[in-house]
gemmi code that builds the backbone of each chain (N, CA, C; Angstrom):
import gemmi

chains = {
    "A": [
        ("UNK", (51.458, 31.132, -255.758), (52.118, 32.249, -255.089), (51.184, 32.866, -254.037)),
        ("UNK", (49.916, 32.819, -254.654), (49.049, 33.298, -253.480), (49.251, 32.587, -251.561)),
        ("UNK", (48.826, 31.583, -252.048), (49.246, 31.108, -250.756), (50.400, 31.403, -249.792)),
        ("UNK", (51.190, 31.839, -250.883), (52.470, 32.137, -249.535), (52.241, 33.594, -248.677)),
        ("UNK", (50.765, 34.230, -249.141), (51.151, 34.891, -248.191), (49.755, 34.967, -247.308)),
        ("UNK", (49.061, 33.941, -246.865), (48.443, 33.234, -246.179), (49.602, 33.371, -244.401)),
        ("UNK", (48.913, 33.464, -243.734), (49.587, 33.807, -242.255), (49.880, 32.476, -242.126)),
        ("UNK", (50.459, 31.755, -240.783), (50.791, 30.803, -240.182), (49.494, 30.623, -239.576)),
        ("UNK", (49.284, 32.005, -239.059), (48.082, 31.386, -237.776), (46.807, 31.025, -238.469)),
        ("UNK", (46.449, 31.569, -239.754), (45.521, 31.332, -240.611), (45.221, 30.277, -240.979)),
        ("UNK", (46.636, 29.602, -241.232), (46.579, 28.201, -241.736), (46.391, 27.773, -240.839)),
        ("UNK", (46.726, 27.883, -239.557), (46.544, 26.746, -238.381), (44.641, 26.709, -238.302)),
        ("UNK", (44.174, 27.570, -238.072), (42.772, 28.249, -237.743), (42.267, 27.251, -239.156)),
        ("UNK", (42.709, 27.128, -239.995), (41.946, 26.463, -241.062), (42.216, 24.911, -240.885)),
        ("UNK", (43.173, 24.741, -240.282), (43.345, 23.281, -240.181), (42.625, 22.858, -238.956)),
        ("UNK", (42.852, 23.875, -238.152), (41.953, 22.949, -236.887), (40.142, 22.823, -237.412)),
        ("UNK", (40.023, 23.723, -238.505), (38.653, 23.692, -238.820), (37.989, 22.566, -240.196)),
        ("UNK", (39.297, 21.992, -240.109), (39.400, 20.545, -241.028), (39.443, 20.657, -242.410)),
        ("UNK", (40.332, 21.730, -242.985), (40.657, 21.959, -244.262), (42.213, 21.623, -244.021)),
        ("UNK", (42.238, 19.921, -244.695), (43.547, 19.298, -244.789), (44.772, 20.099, -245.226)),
        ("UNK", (44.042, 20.633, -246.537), (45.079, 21.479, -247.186), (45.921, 22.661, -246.898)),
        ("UNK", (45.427, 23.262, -245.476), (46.195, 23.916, -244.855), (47.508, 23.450, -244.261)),
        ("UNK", (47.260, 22.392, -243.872), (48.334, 21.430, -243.109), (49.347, 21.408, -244.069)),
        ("UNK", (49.090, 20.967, -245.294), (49.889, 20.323, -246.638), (50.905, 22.023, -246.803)),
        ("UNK", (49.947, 23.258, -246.952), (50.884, 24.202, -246.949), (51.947, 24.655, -245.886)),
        ("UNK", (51.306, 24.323, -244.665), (52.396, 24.696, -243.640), (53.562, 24.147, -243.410)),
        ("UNK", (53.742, 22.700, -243.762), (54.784, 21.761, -243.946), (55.971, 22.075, -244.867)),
        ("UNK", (54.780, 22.206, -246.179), (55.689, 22.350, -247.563), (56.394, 23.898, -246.873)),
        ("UNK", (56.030, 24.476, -246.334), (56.218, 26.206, -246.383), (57.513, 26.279, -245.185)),
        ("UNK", (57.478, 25.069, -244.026), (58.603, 24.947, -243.099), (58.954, 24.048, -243.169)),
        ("UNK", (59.053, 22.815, -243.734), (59.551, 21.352, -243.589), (61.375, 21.707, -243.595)),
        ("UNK", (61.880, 22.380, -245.197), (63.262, 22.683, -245.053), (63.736, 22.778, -243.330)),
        ("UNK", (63.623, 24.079, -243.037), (64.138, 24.516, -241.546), (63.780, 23.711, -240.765)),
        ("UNK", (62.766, 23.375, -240.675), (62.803, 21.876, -239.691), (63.660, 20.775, -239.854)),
        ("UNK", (63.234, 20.444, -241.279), (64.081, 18.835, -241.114), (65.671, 19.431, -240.970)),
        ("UNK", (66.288, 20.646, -241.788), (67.747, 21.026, -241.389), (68.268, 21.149, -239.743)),
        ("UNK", (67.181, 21.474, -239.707), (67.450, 21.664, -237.917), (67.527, 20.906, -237.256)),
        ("UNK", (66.920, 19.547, -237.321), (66.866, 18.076, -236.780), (68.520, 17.520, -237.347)),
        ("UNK", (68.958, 17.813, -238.428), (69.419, 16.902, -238.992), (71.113, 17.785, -238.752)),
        ("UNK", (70.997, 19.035, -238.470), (72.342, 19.803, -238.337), (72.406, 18.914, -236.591)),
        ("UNK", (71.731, 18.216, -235.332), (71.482, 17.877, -234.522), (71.933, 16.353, -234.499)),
        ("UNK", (71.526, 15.702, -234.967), (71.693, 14.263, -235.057), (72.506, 13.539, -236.597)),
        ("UNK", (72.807, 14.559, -237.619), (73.409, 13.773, -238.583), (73.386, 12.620, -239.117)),
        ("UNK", (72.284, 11.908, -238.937), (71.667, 10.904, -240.165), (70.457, 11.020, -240.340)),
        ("UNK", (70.607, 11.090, -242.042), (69.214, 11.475, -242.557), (67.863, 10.535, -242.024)),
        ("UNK", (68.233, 9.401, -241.679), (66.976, 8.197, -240.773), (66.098, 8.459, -240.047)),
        ("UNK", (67.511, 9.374, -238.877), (66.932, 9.652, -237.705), (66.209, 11.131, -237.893)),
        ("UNK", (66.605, 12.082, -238.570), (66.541, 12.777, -239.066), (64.711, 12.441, -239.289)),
        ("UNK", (64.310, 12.020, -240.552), (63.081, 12.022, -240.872), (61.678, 11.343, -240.024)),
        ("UNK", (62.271, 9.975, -238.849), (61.948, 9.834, -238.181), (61.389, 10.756, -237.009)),
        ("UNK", (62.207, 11.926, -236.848), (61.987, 12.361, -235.809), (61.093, 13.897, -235.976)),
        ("UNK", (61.547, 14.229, -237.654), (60.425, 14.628, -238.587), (59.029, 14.505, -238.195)),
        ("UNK", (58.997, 13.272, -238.289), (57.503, 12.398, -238.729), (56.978, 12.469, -237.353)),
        ("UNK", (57.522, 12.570, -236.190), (57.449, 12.083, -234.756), (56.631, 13.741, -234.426)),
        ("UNK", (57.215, 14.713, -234.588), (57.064, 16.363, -234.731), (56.109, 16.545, -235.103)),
        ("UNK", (55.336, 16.299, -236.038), (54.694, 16.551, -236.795), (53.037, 15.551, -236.436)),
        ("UNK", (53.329, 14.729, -235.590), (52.274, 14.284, -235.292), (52.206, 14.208, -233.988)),
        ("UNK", (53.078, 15.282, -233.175), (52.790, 15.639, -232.290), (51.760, 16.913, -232.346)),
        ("UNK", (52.432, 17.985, -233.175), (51.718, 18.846, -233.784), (50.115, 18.407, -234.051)),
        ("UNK", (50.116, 17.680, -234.910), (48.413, 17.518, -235.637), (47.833, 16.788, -234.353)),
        ("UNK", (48.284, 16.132, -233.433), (47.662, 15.854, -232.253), (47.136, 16.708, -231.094)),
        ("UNK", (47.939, 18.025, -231.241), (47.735, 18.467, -230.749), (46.671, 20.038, -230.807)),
        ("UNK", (46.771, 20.566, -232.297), (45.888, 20.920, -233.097), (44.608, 20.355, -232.909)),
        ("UNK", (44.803, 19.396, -233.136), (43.183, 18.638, -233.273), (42.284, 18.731, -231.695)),
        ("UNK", (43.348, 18.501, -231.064), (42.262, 19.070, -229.526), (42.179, 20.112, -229.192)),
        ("UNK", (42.820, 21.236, -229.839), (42.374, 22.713, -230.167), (43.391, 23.168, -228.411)),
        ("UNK", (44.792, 22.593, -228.560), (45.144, 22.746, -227.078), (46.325, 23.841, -227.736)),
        ("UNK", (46.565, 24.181, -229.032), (47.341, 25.466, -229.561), (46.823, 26.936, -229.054)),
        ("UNK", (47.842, 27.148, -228.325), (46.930, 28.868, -228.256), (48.370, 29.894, -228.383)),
        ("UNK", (49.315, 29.612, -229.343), (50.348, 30.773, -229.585), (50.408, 30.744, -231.006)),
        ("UNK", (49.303, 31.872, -230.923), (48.991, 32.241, -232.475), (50.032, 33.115, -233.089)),
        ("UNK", (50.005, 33.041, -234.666), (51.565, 33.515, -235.315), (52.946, 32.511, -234.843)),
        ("UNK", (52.946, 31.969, -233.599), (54.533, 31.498, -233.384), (54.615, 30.059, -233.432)),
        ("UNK", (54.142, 29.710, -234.835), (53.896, 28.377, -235.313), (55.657, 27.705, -235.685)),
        ("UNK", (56.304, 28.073, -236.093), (57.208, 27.396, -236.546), (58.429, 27.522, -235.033)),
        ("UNK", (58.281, 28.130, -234.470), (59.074, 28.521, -232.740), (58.623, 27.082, -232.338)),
        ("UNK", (57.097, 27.228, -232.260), (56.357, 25.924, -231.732), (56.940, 24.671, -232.051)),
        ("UNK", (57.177, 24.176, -233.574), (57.510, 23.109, -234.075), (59.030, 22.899, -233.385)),
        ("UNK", (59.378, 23.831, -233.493), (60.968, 23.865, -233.634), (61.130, 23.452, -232.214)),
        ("UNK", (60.604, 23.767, -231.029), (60.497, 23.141, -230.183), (60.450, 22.126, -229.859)),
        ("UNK", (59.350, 22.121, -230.454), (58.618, 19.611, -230.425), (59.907, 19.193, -230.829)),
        ("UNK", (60.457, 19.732, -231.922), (61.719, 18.971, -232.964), (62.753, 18.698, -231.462)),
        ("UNK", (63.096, 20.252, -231.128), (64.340, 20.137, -230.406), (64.029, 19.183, -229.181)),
        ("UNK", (63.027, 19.301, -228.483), (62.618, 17.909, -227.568), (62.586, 16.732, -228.095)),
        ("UNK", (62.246, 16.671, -228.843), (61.958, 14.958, -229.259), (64.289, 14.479, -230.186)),
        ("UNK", (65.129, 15.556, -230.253), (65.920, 15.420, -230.325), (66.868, 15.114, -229.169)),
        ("UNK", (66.435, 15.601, -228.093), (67.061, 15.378, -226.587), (66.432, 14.127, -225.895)),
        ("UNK", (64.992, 13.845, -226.273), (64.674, 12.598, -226.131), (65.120, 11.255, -227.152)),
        ("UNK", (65.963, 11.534, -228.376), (66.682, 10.757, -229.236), (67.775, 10.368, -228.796)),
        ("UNK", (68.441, 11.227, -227.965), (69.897, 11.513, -227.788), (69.709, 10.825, -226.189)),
        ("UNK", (69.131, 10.634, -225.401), (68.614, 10.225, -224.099), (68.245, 8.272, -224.675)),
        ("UNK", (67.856, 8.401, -225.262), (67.506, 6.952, -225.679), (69.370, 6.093, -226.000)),
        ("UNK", (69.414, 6.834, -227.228), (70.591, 6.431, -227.732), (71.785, 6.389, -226.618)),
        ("UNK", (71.915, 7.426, -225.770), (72.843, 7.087, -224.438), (72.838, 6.192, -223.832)),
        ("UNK", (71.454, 5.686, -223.498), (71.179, 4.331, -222.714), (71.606, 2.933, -223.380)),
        ("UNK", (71.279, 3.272, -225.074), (71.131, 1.706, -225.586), (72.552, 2.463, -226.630)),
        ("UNK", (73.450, 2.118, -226.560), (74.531, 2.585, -227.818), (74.741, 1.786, -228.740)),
        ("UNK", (74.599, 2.370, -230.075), (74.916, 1.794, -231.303), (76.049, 1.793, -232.185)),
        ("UNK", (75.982, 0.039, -232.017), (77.497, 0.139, -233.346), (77.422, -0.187, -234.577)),
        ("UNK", (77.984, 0.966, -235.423), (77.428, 0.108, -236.592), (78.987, 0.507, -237.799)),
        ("UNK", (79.111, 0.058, -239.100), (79.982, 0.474, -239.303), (80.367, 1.082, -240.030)),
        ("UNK", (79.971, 2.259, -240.811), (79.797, 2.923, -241.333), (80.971, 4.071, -241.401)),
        ("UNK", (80.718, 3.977, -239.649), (81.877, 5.474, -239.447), (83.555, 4.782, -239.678)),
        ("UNK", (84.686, 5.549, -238.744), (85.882, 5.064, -238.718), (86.190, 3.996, -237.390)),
        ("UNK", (85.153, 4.181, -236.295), (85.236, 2.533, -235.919), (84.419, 1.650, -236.094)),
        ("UNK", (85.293, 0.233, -236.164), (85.349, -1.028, -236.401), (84.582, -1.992, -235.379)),
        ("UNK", (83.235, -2.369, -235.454), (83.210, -3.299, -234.008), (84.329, -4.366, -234.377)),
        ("UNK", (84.852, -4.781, -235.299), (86.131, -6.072, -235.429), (87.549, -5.229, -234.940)),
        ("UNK", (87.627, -4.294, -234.405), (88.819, -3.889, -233.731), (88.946, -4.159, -232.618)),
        ("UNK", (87.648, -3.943, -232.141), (87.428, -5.037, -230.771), (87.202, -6.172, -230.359)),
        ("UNK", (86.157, -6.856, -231.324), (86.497, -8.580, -231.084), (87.053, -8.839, -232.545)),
        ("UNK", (87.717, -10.402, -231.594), (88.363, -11.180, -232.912), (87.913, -12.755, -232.472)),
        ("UNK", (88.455, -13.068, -233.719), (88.379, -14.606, -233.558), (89.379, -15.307, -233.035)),
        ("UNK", (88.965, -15.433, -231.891), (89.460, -16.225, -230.895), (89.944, -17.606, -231.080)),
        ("UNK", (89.306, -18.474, -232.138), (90.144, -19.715, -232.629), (91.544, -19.745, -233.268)),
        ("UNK", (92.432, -20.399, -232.715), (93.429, -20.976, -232.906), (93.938, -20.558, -234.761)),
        ("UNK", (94.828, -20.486, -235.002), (95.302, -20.262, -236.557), (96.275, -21.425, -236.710)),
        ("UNK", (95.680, -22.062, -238.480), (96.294, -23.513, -238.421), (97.951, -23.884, -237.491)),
        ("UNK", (98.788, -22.703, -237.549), (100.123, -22.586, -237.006), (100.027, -22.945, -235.647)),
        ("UNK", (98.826, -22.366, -235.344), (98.768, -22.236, -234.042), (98.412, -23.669, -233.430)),
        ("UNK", (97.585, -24.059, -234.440), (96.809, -25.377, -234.134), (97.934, -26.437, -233.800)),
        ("UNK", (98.834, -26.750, -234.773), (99.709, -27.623, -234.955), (100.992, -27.607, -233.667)),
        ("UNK", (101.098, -26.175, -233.409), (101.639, -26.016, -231.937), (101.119, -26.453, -230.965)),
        ("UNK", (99.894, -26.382, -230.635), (99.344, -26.739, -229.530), (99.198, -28.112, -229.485)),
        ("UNK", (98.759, -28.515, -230.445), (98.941, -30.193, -230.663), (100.091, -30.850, -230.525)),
        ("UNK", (101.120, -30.231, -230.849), (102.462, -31.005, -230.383), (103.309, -31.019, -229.533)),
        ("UNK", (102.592, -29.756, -228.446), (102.854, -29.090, -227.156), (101.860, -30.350, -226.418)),
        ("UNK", (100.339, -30.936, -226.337), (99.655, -31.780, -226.237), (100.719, -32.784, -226.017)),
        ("UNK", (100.740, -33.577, -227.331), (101.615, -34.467, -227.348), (103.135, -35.142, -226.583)),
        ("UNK", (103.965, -33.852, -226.728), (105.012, -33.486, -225.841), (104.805, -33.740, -224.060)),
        ("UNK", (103.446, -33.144, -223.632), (103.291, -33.177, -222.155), (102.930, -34.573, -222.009)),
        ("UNK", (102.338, -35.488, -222.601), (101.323, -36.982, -223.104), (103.010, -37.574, -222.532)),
        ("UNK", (103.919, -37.574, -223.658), (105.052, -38.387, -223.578), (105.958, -38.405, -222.270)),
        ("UNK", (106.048, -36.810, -221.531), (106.358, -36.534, -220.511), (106.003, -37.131, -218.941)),
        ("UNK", (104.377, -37.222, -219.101), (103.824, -38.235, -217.990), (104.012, -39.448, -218.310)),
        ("UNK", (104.141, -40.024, -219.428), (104.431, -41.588, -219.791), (106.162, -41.564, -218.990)),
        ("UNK", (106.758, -40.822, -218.819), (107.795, -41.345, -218.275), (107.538, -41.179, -216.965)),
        ("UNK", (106.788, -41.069, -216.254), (107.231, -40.524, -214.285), (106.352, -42.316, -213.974)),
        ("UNK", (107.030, -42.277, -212.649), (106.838, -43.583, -212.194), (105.099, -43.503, -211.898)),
        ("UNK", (104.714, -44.962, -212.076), (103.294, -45.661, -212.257), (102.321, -44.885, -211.173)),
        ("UNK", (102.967, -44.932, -210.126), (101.833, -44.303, -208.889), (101.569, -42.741, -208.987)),
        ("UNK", (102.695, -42.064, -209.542), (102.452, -40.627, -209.514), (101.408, -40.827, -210.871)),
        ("UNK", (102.050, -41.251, -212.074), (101.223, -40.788, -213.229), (99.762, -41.256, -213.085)),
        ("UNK", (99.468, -42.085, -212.444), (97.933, -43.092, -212.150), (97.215, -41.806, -211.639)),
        ("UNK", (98.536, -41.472, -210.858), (96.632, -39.737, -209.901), (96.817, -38.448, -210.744)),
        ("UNK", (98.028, -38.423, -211.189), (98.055, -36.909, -211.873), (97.112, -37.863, -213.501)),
        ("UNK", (96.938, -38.847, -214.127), (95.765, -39.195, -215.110), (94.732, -39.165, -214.535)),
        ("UNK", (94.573, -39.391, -213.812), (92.677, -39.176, -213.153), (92.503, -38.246, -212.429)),
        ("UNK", (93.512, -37.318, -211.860), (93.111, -35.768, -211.741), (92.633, -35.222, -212.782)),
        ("UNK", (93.598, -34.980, -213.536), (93.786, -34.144, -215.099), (93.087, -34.551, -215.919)),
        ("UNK", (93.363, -36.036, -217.084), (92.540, -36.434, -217.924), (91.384, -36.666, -217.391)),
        ("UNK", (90.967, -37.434, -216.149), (89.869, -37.871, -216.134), (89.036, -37.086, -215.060)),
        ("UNK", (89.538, -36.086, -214.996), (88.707, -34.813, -213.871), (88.375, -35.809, -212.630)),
        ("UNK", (88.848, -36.223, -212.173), (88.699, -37.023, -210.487), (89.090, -36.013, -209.675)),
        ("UNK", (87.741, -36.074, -208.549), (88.505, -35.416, -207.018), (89.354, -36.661, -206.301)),
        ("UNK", (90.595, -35.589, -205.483), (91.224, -36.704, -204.488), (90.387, -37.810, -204.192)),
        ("UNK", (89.665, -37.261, -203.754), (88.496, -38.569, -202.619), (87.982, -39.467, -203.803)),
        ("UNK", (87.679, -39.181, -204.900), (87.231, -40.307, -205.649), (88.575, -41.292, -206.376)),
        ("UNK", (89.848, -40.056, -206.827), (91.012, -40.703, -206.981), (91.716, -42.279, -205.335)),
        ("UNK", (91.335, -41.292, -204.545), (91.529, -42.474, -203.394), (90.573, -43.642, -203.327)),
        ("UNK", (89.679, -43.011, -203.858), (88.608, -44.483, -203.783), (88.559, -45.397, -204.559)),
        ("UNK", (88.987, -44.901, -205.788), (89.893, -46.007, -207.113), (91.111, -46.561, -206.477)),
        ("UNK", (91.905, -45.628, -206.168), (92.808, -46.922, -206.088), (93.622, -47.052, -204.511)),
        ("UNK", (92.874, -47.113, -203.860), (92.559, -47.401, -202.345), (93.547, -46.762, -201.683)),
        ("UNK", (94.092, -45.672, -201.885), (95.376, -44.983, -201.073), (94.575, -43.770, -200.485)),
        ("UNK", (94.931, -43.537, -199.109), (94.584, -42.229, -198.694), (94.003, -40.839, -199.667)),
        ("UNK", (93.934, -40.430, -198.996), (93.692, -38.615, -199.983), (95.175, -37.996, -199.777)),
        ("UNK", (95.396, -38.404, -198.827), (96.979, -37.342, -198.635), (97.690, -37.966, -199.229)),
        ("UNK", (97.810, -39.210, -199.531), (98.621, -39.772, -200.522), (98.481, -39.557, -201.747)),
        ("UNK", (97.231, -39.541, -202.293), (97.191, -39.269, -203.617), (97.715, -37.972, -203.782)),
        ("UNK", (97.319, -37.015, -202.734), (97.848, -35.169, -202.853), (99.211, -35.104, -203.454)),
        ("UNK", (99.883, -36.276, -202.388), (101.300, -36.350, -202.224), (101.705, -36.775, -203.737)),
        ("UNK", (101.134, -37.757, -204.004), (101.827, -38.517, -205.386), (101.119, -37.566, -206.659)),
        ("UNK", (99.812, -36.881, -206.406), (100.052, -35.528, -207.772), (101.151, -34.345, -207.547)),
        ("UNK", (101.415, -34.058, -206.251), (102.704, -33.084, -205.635), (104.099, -33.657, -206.719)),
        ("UNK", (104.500, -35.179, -206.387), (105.309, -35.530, -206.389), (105.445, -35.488, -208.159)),
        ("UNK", (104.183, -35.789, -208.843), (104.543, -35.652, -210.477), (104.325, -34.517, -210.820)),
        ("UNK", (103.948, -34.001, -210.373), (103.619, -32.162, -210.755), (105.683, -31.852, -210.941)),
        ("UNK", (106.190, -32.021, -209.133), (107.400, -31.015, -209.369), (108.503, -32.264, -210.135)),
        ("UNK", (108.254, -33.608, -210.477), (109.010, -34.288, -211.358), (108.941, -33.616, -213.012)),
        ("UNK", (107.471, -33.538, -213.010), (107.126, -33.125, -214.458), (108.009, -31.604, -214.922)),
        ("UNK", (107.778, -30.536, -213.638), (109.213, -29.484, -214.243), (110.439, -29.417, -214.377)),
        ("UNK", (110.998, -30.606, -213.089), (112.349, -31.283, -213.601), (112.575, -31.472, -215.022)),
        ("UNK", (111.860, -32.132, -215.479), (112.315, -33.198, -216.525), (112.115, -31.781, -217.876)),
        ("UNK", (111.219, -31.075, -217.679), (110.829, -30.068, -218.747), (112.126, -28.911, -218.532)),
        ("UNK", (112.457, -28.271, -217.258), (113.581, -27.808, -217.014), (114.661, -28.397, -217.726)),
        ("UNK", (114.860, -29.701, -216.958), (116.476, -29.836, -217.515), (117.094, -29.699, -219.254)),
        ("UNK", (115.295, -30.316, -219.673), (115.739, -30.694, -221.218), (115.327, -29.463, -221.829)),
        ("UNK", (114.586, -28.115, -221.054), (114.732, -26.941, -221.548), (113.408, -27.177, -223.293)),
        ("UNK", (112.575, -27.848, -222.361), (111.837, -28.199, -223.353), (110.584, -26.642, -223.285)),
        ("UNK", (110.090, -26.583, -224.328), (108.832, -25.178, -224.517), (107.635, -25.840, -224.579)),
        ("UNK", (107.194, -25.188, -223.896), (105.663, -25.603, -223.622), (104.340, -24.533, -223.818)),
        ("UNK", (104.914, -23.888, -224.572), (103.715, -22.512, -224.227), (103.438, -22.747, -226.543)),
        ("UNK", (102.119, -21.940, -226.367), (101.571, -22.124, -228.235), (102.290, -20.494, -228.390)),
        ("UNK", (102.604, -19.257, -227.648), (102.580, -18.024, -227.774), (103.981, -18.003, -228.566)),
    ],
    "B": [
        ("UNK", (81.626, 32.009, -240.085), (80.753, 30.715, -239.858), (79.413, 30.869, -240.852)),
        ("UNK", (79.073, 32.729, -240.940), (77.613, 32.599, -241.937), (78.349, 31.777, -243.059)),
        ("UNK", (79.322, 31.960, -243.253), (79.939, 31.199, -244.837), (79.342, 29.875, -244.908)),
        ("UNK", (79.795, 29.171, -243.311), (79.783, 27.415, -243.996), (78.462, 27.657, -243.662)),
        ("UNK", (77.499, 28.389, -243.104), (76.051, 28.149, -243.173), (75.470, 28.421, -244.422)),
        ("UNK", (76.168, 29.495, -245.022), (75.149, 30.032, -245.962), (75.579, 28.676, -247.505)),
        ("UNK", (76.220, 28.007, -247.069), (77.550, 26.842, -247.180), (76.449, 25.351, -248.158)),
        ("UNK", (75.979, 25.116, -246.969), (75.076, 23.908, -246.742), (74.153, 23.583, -247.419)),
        ("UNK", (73.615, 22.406, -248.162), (73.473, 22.538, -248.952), (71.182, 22.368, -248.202)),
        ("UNK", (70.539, 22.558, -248.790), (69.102, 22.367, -248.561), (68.876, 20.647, -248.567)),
        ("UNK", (68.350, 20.831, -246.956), (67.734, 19.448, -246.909), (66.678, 19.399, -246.916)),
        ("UNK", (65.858, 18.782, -247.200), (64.695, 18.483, -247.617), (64.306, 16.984, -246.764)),
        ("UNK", (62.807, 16.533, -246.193), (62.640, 15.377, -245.927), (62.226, 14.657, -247.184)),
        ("UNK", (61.851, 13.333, -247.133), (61.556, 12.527, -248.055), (59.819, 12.812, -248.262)),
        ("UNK", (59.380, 12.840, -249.681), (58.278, 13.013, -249.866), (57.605, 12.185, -249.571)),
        ("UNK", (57.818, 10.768, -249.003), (57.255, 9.507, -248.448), (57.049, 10.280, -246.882)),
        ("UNK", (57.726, 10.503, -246.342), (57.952, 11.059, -244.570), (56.224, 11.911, -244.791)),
        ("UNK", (56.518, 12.928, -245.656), (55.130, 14.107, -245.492), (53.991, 13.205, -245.863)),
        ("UNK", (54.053, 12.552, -247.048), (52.665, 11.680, -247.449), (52.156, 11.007, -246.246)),
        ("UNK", (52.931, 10.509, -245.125), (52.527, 10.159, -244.107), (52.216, 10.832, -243.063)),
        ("UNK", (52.516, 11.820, -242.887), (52.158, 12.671, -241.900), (51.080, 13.154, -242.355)),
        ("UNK", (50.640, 13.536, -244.062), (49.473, 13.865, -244.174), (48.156, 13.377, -244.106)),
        ("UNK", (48.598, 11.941, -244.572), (47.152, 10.628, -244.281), (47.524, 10.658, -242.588)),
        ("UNK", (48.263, 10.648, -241.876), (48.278, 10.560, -240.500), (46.840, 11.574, -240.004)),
        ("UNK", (46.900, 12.732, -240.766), (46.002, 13.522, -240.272), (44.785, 13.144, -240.996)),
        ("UNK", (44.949, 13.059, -241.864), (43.325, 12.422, -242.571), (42.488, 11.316, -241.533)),
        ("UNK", (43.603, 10.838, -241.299), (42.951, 9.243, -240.591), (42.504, 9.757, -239.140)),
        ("UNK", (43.214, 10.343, -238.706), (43.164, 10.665, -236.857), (41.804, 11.200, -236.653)),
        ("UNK", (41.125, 10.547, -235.547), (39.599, 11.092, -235.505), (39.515, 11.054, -234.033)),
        ("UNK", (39.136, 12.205, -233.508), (39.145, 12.671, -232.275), (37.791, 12.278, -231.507)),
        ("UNK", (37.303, 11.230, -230.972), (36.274, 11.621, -230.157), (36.679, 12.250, -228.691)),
        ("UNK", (35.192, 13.095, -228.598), (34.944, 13.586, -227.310), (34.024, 12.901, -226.262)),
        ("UNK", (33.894, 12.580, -225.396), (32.578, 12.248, -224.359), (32.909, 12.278, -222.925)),
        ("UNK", (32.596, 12.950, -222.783), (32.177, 13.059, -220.972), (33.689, 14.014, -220.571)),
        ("UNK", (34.025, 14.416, -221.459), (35.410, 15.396, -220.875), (36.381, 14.456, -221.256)),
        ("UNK", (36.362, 13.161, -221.702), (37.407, 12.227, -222.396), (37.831, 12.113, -223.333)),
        ("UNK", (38.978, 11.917, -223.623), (39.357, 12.156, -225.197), (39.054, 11.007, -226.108)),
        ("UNK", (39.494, 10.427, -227.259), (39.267, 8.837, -227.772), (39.881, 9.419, -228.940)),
        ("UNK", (41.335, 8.952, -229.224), (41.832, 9.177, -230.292), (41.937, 7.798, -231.250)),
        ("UNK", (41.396, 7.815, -232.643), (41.419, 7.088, -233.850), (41.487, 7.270, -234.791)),
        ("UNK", (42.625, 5.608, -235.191), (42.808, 6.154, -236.652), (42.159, 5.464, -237.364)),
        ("UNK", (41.673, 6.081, -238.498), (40.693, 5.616, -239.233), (41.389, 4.692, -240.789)),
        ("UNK", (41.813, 3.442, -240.872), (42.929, 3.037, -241.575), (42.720, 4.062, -242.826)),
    ],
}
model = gemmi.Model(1)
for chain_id, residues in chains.items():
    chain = gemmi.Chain(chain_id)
    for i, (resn, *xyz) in enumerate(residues, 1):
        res = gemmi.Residue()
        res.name, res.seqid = resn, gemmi.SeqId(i, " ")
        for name, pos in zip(("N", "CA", "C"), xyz):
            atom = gemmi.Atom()
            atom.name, atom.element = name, gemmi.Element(name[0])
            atom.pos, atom.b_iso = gemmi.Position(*pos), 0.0
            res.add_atom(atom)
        chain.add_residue(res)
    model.add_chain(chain)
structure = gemmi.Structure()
structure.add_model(model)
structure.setup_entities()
C-alpha cells in the first residue's frame, strides 16, 4: 500500500536513476487505462498488447536518455505515445488491408471456385461434342481452315501455306463455315451455351 | 453513456506483454561518446 502513494514523477526520477523497480510500479499502477485505451481504439486484444509493448518502450527509451522533462504528467505522456502509435496502426492497416474471418465478412463471398460442377461438366462436354459433329458436316474446304484455325491455332498465312490457297481464300472459306455453322445450329434450334 | 462506461468490463494486458517490457529495460544499455548515442541490448 505504501507504494501507491509514491508520486509518478518520483518513480520516474528513480527509474531514470536505475532502480528497475520503479518502472515495474508505474506500469502495474497505469497499465489498466492504458491498455483500455488502446484497446477501446483498435478492438483486438493482439493489436491491443502489441501496441502496449510498442508504448512502453518508447517510454523506457526515452527515459533512459533523460530526454523526459514533464514532471508529474506521466500517464498524459504515455497516453500520448499510445494514441500515436494507434494512428500510426490505423495508417499502416489503411495501406495494407486485412481479411480475415472472424467478423461477418466472408473472403469466400467474394471468390469462388471457378471450376465447372460435375452438371456442368457433362454440359459442356456434350455442347463440345455437338459443335465436333456440326463441322463434320460442312463441306471439306470450309471445315479444313475453320480445323486449323480453331483446333489447330493456325494463322491465315500459315493455313494458306498448308494447303496452298490464298489468304483471302482461306478468310473466305472460315467466313463461309462460320455463317454455315449458324445456319445449321439455327434451323435445328440446337443450344449451345453450358449456362 | 457513463453507464456503458462505467459498463466495461477491466482490461488488463497479458502478464507475458509487461515481463517483456520489463527485461526490455533490464537489457537496454545506453552508451554515450562524443555526443552519440549507442543503444544495446544486452540479451
Amino acid at each position: 500500500m505504501k507504494k501507491e502513494h509514491v508520486l509518478d514523477s518520483t518513480l520516474v526520477s528513480q527509474y531514470i536513476r536505475g532502480e528497475e523497480q520503479a518502472l515495474e510500479t508505474l506500469i502495474t499502477r497505469h497499465k489498466q487505462k492504458i491498455y483500455s485505451f488502446i484497446y477501446s481504439k483498435v478492438y483486438d486484444k493482439d493489436v491491443a498488447e502489441d501496441i502496449f509493448q510498442d508504448a512502453f518502450i518508447k517510454v523506457i527509451r526515452t527515459l533512459r536518455r533523460g530526454k523526459y522533462n514533464e514532471e508529474g504528467k506521466f500517464l498524459p505522456w504515455v497516453m500520448r505515445i499510445s494514441h500515436n502509435l494507434v494512428i500510426d496502426y490505423f495508417r499502416k492497416s489503411n495501406r495494407m488491408p486485412k481479411f480475415d474471418n472472424t467478423g461477418e465478412f466472408s473472403i469466400f463471398s467474394v471468390l469462388s471456385d471457378t471450376s465447372l460442377n460435375a452438371e456442368k461438366q457433362i454440359i459442356k462436354d456434350q455442347v463440345q461434342t455437338d459443335v465436333r459433329r456440326l463441322v463434320d458436316e460442312l463441306p471439306e474446304d470450309q471445315k479444313e481452315v475453320l480445323l486449323l484455325r480453331i483446333y489447330n491455332d493456325m494463322s491465315f498465312k500459315e493455313i494458306s501455306e498448308r494447303t496452298g490457297v490464298s489468304i483471302n481464300t482461306a478468310l473466305g472459306r472460315m467466313r463461309y463455315a462460320l455463317i454455315n455453322l449458324r445456319k445449321v445450329i439455327d434451323k435445328n434450334q440446337i443450344v449451345l451455351t453450358t449456362d | 453513456m457513463a453507464k456503458i462506461y462505467s459498463n466495461t468490463q477491466e482490461l488488463n494486458p497479458k502478464q507475458e506483454t509487461i515481463n517483456f517490457i520489463l527485461n526490455y529495460s533490464k537489457a537496454l544499455s545506453l552508451v554515450t561518446y562524443n555526443e552519440m548515442e549507442f543503444e544495446t541490448i544486452l540479451n
